[in-house]
C-alpha positions in Angstrom: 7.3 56.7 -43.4 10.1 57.6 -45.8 13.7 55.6 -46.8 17.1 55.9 -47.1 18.4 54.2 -50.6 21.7 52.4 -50.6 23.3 50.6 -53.3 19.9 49.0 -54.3 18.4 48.3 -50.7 15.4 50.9 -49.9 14.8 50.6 -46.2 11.9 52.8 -44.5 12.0 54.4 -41.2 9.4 56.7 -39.7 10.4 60.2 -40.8 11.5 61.6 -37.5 13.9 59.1 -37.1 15.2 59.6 -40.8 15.7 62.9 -40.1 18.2 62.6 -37.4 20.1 59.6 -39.0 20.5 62.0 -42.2 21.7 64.4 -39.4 24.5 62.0 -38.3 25.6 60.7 -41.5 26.0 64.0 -42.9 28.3 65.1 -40.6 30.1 62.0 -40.6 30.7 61.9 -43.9 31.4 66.0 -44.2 34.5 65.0 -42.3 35.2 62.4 -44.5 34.6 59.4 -41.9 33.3 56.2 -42.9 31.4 54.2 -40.5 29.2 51.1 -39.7 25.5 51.3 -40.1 23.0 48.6 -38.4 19.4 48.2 -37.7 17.2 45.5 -36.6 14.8 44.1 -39.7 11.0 43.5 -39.7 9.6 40.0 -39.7 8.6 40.8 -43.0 12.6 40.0 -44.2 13.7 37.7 -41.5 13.6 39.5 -38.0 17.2 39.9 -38.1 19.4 42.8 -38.4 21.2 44.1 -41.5 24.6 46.5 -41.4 26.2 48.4 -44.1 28.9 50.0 -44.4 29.2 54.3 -45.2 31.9 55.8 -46.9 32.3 59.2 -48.4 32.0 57.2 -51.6 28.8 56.0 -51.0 25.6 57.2 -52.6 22.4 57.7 -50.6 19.0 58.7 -50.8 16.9 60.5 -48.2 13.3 60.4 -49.0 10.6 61.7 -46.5 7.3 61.2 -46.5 6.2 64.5 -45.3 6.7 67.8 -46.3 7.6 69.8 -42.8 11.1 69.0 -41.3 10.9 67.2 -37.9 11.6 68.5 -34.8 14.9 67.6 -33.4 15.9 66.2 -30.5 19.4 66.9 -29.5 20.0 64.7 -26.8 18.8 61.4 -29.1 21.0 63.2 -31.8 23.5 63.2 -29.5 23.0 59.4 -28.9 23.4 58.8 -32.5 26.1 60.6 -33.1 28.1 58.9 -30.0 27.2 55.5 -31.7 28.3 56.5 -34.8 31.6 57.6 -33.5 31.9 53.9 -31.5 33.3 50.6 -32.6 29.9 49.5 -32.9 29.2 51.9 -35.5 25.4 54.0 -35.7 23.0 51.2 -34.1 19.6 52.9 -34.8 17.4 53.2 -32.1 14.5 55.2 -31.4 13.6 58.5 -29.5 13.7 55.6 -26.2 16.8 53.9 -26.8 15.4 51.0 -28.3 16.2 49.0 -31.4 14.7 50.7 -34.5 12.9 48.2 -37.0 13.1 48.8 -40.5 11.5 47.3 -43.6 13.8 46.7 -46.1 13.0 46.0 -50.2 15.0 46.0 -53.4 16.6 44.1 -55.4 19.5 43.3 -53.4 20.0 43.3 -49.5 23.1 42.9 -47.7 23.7 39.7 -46.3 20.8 38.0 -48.0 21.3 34.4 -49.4 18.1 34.0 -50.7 18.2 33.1 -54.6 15.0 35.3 -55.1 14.9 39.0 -54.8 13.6 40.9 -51.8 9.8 42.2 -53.2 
């Protein structure tokens, strides 16, 4: 399982999936579009869902667990990239269409109001 890094908040997704998100944001942000990121959380921070916002100014880190490069799936890349492009912004789902669940830590997470920090 590997992450994405973003401003603080490390949030894990299997691999496979990571690799077509870093598909999608990529290009988005090769053509200089920002857009709206969201994904449902684990129990583990509150079973809700989390959304950030991705802007050519943004910094990221894409860090996979293994070494070989998934194999991609163009019609759920296609999926992703429609989403991304919508008012809804990227809603990450998996290979199925379902909700993704990702497990978020760091010392700050979006829309948290809890006074301690995520561990």
């Amino acid at each position: 399982m590997g992450f994405i890094r973003y401003d603080g908040l490390t949030t894990h997704f299997e691999d496979r999936l990571l690799a077509h998100l870093q598909i999608i944001i990529v290009q988005k942000l090769m053509r200089d579009e920002a857009f709206l990121m969201s994904w449902k959380d684990s129990m583990s921070v509150g079973d809700g869902r989390t959304a950030i916002w991705v802007s050519p100014q943004t910094t990221l880190t894409f860090k996979f667990l293994g070494s070989r490069v998934p194999e991609i799936n163009t019609e759920w890349l296609q999926r992703l990239g429609e989403s991304a492009s919508s008012t809804t912004g990227l809603i990450v789902t998996k290979e199925d269409g379902t909700l993704a669940v990702a497990e978020a830590t760091g010392n700050s997470y979006p829309g948290n109001l809890r006074a301690e920090p995520v561990k």
